[in-house]
PABA-896270 format. One line per field, with one value per residue: residue in one letter; chain; x, y, z of N, C-alpha, C in turn. Coordinates in nm, 4 decimals. Layout:
<sites>
code (a;...)
unit (A;...)
nu (X;...)
nv (Y;...)
nw (Z;...)
cau (X;...)
cav (Y;...)
caw (Z;...)
cu (X;...)
cv (Y;...)
cw (Z;...)
</sites>
This chain:
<sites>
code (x;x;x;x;x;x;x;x;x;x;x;x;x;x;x;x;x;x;x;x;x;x;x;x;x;x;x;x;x;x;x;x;x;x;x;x;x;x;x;x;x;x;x;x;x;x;x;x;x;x;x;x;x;x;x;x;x;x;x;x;x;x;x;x;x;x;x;x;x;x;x;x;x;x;x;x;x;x;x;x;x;x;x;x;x;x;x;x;x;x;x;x;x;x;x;x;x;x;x;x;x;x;x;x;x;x;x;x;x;x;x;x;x;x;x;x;x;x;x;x;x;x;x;x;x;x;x;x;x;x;x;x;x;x;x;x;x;x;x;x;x;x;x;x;x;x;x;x;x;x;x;x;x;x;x;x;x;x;x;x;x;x;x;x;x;x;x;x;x;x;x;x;x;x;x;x;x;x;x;x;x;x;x;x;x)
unit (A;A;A;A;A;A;A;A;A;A;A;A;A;A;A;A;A;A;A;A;A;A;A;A;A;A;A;A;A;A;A;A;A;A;A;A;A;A;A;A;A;A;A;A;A;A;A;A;A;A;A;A;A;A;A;A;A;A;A;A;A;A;A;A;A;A;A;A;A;A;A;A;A;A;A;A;A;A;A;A;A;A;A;A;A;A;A;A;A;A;A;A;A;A;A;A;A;A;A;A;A;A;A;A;A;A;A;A;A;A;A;A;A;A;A;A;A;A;A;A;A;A;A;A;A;A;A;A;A;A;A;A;A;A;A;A;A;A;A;A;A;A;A;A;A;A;A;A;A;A;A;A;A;A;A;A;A;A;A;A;A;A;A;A;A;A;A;A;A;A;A;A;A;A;A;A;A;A;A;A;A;A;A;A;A)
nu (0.5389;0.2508;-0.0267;-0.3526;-0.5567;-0.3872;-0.3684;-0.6392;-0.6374;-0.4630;-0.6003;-0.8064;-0.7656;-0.5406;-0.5643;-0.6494;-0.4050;-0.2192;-0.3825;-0.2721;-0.4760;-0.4805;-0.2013;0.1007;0.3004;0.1160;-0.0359;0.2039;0.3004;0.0469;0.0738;0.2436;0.2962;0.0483;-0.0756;-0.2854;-0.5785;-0.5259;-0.7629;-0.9438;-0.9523;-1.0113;-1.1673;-1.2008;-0.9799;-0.7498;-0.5455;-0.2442;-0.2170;-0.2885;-0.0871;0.1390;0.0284;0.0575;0.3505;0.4118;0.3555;0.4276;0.6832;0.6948;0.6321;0.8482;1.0607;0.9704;0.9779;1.2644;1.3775;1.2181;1.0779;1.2064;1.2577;0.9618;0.9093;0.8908;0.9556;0.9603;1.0114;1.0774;0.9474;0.7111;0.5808;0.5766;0.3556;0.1779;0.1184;0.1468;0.0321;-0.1379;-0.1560;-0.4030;-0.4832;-0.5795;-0.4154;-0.1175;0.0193;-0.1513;-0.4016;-0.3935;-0.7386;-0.8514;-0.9872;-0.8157;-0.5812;-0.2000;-0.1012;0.1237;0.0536;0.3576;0.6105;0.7609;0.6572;0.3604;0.0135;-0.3248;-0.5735;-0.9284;-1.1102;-1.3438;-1.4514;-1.2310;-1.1219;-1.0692;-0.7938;-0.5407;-0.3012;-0.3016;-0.4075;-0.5066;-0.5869;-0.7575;-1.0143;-1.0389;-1.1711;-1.3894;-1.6543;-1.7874;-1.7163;-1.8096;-2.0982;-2.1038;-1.9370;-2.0562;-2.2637;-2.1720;-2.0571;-1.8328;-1.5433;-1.2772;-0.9454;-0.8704;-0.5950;-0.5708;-0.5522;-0.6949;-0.9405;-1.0551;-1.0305;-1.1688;-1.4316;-1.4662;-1.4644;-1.7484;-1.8660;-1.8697;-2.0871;-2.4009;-2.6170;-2.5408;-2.4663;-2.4861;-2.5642;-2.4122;-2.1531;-2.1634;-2.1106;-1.9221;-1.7269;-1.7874;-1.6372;-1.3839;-1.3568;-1.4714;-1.7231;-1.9452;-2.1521)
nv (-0.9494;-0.8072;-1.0100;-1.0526;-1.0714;-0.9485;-0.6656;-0.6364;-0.6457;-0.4256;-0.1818;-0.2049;-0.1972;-0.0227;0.2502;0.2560;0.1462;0.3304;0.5713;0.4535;0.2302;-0.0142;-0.2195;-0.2538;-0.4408;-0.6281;-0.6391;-0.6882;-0.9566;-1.1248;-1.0333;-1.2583;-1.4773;-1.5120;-1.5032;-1.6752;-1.4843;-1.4540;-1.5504;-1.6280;-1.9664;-2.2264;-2.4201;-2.4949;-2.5433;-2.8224;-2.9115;-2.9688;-2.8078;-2.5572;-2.5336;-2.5245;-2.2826;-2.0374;-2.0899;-2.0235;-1.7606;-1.5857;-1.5935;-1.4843;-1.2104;-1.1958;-1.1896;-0.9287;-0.7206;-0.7919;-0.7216;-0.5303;-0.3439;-0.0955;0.0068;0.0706;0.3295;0.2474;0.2651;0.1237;-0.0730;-0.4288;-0.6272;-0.4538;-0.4453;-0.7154;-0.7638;-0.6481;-0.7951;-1.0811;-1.3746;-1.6552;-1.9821;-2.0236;-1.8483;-1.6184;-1.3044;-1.3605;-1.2342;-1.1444;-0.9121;-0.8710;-0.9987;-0.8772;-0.4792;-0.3322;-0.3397;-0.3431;-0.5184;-0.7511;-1.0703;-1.2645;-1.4615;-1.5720;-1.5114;-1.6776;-1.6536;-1.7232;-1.9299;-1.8196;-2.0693;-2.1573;-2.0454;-2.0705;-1.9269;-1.5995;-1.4493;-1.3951;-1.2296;-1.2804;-1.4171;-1.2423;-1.0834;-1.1909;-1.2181;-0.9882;-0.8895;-1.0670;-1.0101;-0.8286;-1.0342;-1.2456;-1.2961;-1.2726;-1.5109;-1.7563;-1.7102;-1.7931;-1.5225;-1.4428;-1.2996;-1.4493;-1.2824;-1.0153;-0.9117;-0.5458;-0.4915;-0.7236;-0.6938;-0.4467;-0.5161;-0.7474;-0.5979;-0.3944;-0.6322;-0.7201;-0.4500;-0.5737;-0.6646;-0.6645;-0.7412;-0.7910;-0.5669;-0.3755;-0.0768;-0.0324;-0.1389;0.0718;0.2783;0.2040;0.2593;0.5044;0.6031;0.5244;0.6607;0.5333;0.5764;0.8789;1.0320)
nw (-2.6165;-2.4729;-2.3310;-2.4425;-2.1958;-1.9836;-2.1240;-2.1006;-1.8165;-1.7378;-1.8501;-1.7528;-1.4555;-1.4228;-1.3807;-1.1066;-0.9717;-1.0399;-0.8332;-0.6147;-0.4904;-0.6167;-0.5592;-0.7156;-0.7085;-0.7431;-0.9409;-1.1218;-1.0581;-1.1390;-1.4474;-1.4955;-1.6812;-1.7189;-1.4722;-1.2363;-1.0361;-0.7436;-0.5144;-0.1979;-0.1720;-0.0477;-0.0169;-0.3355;-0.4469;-0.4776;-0.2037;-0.2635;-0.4728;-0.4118;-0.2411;-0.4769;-0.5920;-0.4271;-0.3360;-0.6505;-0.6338;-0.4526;-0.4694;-0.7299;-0.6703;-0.4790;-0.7181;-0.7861;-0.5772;-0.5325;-0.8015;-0.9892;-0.8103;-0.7393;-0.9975;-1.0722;-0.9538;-0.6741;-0.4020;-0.0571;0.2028;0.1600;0.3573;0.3677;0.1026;0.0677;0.2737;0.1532;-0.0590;-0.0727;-0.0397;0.1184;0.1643;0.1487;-0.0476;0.0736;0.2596;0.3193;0.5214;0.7977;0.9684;1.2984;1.4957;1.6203;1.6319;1.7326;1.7978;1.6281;1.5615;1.2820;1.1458;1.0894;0.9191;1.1253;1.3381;1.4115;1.3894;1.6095;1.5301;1.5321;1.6925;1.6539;1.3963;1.2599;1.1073;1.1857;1.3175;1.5891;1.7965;2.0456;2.3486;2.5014;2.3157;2.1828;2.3198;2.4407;2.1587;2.1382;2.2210;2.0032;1.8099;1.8174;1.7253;1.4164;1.4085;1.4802;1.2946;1.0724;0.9094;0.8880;0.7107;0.4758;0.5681;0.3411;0.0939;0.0591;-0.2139;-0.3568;-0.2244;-0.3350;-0.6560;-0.6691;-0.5449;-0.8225;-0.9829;-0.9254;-0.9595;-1.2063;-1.3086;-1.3662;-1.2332;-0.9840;-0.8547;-0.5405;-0.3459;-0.1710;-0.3416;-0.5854;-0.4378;-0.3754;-0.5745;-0.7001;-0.5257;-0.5741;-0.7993;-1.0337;-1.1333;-1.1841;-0.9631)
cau (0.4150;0.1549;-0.1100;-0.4790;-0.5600;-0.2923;-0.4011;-0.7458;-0.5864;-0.4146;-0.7134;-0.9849;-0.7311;-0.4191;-0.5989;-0.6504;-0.3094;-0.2427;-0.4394;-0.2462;-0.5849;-0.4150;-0.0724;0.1880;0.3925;-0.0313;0.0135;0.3393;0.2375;-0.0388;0.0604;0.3438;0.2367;-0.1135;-0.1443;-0.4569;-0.5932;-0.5151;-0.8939;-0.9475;-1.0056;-0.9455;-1.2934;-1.2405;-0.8832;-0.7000;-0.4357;-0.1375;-0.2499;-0.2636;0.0205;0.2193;-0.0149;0.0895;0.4927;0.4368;0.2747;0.4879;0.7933;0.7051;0.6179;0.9962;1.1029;0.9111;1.0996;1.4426;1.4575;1.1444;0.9838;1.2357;1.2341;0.8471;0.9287;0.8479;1.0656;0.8884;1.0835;1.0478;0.8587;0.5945;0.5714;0.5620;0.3040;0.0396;0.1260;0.2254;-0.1161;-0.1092;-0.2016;-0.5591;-0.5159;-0.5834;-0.3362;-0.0254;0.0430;-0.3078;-0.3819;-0.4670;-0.8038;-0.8948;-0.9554;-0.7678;-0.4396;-0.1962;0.0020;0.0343;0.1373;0.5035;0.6523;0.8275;0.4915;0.2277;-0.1466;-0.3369;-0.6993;-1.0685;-1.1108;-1.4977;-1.4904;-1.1275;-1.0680;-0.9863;-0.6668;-0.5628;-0.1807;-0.2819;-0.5622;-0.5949;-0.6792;-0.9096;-1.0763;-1.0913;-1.2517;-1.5009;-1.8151;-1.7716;-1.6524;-1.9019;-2.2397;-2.0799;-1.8611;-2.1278;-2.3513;-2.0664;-2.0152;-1.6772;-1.4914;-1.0757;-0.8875;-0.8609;-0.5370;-0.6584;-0.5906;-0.7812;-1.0887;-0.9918;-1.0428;-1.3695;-1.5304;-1.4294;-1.5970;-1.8973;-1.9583;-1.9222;-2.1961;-2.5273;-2.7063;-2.5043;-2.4439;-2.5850;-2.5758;-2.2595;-2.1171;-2.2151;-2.0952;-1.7041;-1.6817;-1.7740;-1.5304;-1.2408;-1.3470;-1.5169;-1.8655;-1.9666;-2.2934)
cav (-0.8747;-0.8354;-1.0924;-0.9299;-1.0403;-0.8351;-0.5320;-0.5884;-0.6301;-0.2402;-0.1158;-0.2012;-0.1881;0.0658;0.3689;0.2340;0.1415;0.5090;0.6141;0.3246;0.1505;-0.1716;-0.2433;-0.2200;-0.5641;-0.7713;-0.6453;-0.7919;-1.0717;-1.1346;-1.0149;-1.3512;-1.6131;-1.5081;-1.6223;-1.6891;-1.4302;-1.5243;-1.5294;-1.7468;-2.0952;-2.3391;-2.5089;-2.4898;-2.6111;-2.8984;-2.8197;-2.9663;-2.7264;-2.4613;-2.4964;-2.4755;-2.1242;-1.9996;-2.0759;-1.9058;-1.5931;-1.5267;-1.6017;-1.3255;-1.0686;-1.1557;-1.1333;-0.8028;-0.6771;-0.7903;-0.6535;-0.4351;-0.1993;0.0608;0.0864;0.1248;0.3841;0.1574;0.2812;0.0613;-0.1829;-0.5505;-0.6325;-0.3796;-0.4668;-0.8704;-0.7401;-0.5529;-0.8339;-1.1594;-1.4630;-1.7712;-2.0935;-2.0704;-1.7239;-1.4507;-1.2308;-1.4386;-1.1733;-1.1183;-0.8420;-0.9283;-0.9880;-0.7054;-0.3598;-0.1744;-0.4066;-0.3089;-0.6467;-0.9016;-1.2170;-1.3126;-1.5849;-1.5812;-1.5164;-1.6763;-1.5875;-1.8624;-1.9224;-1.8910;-2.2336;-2.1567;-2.0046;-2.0887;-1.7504;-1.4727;-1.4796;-1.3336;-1.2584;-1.3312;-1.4999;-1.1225;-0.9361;-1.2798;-1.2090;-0.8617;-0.8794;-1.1397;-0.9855;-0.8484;-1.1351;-1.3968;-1.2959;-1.3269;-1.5680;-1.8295;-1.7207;-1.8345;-1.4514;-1.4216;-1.3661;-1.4112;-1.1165;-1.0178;-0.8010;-0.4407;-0.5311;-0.8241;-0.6340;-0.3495;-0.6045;-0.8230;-0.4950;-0.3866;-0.7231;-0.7310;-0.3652;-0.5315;-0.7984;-0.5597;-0.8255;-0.7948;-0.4203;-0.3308;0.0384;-0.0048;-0.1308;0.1395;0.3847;0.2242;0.2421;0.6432;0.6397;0.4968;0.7646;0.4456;0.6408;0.9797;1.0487)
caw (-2.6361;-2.3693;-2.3825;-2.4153;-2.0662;-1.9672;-2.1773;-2.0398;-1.6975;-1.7228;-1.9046;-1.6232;-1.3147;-1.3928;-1.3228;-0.9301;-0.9816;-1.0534;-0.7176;-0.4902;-0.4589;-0.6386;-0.5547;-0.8293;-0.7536;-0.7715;-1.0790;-1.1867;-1.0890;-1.2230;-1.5933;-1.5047;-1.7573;-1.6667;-1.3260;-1.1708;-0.9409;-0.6430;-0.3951;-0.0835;-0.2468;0.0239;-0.0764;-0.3924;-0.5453;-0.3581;-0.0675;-0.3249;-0.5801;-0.3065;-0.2170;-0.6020;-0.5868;-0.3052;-0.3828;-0.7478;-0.6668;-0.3677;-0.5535;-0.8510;-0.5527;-0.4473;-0.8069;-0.8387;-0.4896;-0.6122;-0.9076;-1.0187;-0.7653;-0.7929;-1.1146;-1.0809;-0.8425;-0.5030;-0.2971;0.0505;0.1879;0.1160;0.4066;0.3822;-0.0222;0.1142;0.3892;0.0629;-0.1898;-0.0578;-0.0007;0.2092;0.0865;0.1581;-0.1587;0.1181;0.2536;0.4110;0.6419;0.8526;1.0770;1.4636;1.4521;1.7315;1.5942;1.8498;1.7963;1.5205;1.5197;1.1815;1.1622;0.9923;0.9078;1.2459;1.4619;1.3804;1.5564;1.6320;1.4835;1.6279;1.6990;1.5895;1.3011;1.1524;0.9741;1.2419;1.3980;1.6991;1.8340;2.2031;2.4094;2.5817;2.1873;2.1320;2.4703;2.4157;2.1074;2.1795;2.1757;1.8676;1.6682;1.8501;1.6377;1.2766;1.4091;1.4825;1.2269;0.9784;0.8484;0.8967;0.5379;0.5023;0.5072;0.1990;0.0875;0.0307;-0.3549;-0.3445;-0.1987;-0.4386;-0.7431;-0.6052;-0.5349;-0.9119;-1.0902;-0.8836;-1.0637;-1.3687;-1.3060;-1.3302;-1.1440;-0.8676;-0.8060;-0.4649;-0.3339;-0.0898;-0.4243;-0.6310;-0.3584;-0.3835;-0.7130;-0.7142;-0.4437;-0.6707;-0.9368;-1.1400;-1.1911;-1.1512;-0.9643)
cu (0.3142;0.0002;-0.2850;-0.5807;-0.5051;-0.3006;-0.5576;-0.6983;-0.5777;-0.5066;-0.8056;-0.8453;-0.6050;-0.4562;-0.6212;-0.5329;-0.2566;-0.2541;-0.3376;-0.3527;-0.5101;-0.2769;0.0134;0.2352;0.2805;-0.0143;0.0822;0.3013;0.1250;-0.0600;0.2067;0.2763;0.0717;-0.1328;-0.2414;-0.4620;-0.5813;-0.6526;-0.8990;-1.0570;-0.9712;-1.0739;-1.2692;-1.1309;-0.8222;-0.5529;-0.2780;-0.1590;-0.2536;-0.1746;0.1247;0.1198;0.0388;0.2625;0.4727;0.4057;0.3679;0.6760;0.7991;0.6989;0.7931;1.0785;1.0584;1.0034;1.2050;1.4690;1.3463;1.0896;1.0766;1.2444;1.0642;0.8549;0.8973;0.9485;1.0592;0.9881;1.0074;0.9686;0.7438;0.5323;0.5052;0.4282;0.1189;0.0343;0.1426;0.0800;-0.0228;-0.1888;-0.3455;-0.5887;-0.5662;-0.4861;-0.2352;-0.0160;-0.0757;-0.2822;-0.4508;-0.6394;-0.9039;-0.8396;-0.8080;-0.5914;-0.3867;-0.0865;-0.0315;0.1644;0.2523;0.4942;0.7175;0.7535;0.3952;0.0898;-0.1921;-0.5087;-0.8293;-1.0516;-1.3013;-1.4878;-1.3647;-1.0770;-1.0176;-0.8857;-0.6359;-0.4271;-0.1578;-0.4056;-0.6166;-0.6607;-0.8290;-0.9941;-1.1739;-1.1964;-1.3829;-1.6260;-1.8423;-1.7722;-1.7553;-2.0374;-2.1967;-2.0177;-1.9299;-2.2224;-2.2655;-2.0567;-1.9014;-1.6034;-1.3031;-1.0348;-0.8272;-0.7155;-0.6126;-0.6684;-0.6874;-0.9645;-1.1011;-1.1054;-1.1889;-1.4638;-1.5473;-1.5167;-1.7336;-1.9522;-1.9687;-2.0314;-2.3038;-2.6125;-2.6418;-2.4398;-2.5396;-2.5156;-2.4585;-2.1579;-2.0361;-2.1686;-1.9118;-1.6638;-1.7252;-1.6387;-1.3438;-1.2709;-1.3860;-1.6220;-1.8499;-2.1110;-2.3632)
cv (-0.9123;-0.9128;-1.0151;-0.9097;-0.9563;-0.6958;-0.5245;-0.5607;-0.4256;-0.1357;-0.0945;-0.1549;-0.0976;0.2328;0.3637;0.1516;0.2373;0.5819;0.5458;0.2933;0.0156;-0.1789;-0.3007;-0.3844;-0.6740;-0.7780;-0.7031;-0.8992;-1.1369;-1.1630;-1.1605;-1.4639;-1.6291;-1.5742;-1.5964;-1.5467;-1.4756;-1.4161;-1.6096;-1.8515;-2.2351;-2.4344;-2.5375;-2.5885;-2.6894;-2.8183;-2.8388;-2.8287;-2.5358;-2.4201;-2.4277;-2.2807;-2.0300;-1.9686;-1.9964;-1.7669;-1.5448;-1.5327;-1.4836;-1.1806;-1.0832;-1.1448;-0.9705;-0.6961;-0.6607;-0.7091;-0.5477;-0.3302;-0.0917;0.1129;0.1676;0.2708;0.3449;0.1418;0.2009;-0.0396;-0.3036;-0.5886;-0.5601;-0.4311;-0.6201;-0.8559;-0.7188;-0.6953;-1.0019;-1.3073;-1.5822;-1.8708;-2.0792;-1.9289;-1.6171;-1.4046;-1.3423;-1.3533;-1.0934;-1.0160;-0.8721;-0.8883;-0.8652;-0.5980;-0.3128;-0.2113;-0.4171;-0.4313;-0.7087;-0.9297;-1.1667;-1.4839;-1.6509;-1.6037;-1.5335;-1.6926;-1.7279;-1.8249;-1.9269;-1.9748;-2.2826;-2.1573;-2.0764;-2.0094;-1.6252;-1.5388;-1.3929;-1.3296;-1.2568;-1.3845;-1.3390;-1.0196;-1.0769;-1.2062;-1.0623;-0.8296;-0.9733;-1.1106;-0.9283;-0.9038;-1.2584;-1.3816;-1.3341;-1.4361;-1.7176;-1.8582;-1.7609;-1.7094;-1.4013;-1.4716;-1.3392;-1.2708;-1.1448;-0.8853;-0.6934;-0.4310;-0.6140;-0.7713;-0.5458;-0.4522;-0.6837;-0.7138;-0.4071;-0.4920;-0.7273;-0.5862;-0.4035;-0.6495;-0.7107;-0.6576;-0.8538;-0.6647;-0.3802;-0.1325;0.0607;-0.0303;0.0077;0.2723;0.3478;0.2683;0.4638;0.6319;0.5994;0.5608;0.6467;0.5359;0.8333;0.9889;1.1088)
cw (-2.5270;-2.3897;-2.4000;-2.3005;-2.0186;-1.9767;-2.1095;-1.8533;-1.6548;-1.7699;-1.7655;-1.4862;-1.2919;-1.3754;-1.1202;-0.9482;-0.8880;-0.9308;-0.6278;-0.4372;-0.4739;-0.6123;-0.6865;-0.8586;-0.7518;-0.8742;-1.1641;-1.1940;-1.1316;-1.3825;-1.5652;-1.5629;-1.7005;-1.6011;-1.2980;-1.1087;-0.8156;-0.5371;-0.3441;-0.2245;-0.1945;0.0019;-0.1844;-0.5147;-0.3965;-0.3132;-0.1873;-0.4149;-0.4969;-0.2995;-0.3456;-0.6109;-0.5292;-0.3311;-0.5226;-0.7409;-0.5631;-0.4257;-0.6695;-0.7627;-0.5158;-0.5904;-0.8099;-0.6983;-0.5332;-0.7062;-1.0079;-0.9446;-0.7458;-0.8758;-1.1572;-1.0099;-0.6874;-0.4283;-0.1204;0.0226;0.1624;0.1843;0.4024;0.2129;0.0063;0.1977;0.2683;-0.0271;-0.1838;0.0058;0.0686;0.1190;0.0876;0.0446;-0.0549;0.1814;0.3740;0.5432;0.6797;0.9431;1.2181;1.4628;1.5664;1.6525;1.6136;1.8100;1.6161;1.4844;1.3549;1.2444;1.0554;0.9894;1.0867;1.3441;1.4318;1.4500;1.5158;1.5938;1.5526;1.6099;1.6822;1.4780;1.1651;1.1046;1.0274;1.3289;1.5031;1.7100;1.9407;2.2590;2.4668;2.4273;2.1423;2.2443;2.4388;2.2807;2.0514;2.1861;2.0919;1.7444;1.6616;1.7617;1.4877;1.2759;1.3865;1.3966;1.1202;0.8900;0.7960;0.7402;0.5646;0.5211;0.4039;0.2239;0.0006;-0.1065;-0.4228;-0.3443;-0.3215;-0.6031;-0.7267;-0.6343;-0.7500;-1.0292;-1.0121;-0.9526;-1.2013;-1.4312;-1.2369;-1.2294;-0.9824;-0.7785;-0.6950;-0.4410;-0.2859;-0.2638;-0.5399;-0.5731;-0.3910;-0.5081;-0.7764;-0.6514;-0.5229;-0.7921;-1.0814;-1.2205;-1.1507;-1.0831;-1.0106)
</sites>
């Protein structure tokens, strides 16, 4: 029987399911012995504890591959499923995208980009896409704005409880949440 996290889970978040706003196999995991959410928390829980996060949630995403997303209908291969669904120890998205617009590289397991060495948090998959996007990245970068990448579920979800904390609903807010058919104007 599904626990009532769970049922609140599919209640608040299986209609952007529904859409492909949330990804199907966050889901799964998630409703797995009610795991955490997985959000950047490298401040917050220690690196051992990280790490056991990190191995369970990416482990139910390869259970949910193996042997559930076609029955969901998720026909996408494993990598691209691993690519929407799959966090790094620090809880944001294991596989990052190059941190230059223009460049449509991510990281793997195989290639991994190498970090501002300011900021810590954007990654890059050459010294010529850092370079290139250098004046760009240098004003938030310094001002310490720079937030993880988040997988697009992740954001999805954040953006989702911040509407449901009236004290913290700003207008961009307020605007996604029409945009995912939350409100009506």
């Amino acid at each position: 029987m599904d626990s009532e996290l769970d049922k609140f889970r599919w209640k608040t978040f299986g209609p952007l399911v529904d859409q492909g706003l949330i990804e199907r196999g966050f889901m799964y995991a998630l409703g797995q012995r009610n795991m955490f959410q997985p959000m950047p928390w490298v401040h917050i829980v220690p690196a051992v504890e990280r790490r056991i996060r990190r191995k369970e949630w990416n482990d139910y995403i390869d259970d949910y591959i193996r042997d559930h997303a076609q029955k969901y209908g998720d026909y996408r291969s494993a990598e691209e499923i691993a690519i929407q669904c799959k966090i790094s120890e620090d809880g944001d998205a294991l596989y990052k995208k190059c941190g230059n617009p223009k460049c449509t590289q991510y990281s793997t397991d195989d290639v991994p980009f190498k970090r501002c060495s300011v900021c810590k948090i954007t990654k890059y998959c050459s010294p010529e896409c850092q370079k290139l996007d250098w004046n760009a990245h240098k004003g938030p970068c310094k001002r310490g704005e720079v937030k993880p990448y988040l997988l697009k579920t992740q954001q999805v979800m954040e953006d989702c409880i911040n509407m449901m904390v009236p004290s913290q609903v700003s207008q961009e807010t307020l605007k996604k949440a029409e945009q995912y058919g939350l409100i009506k104007n």
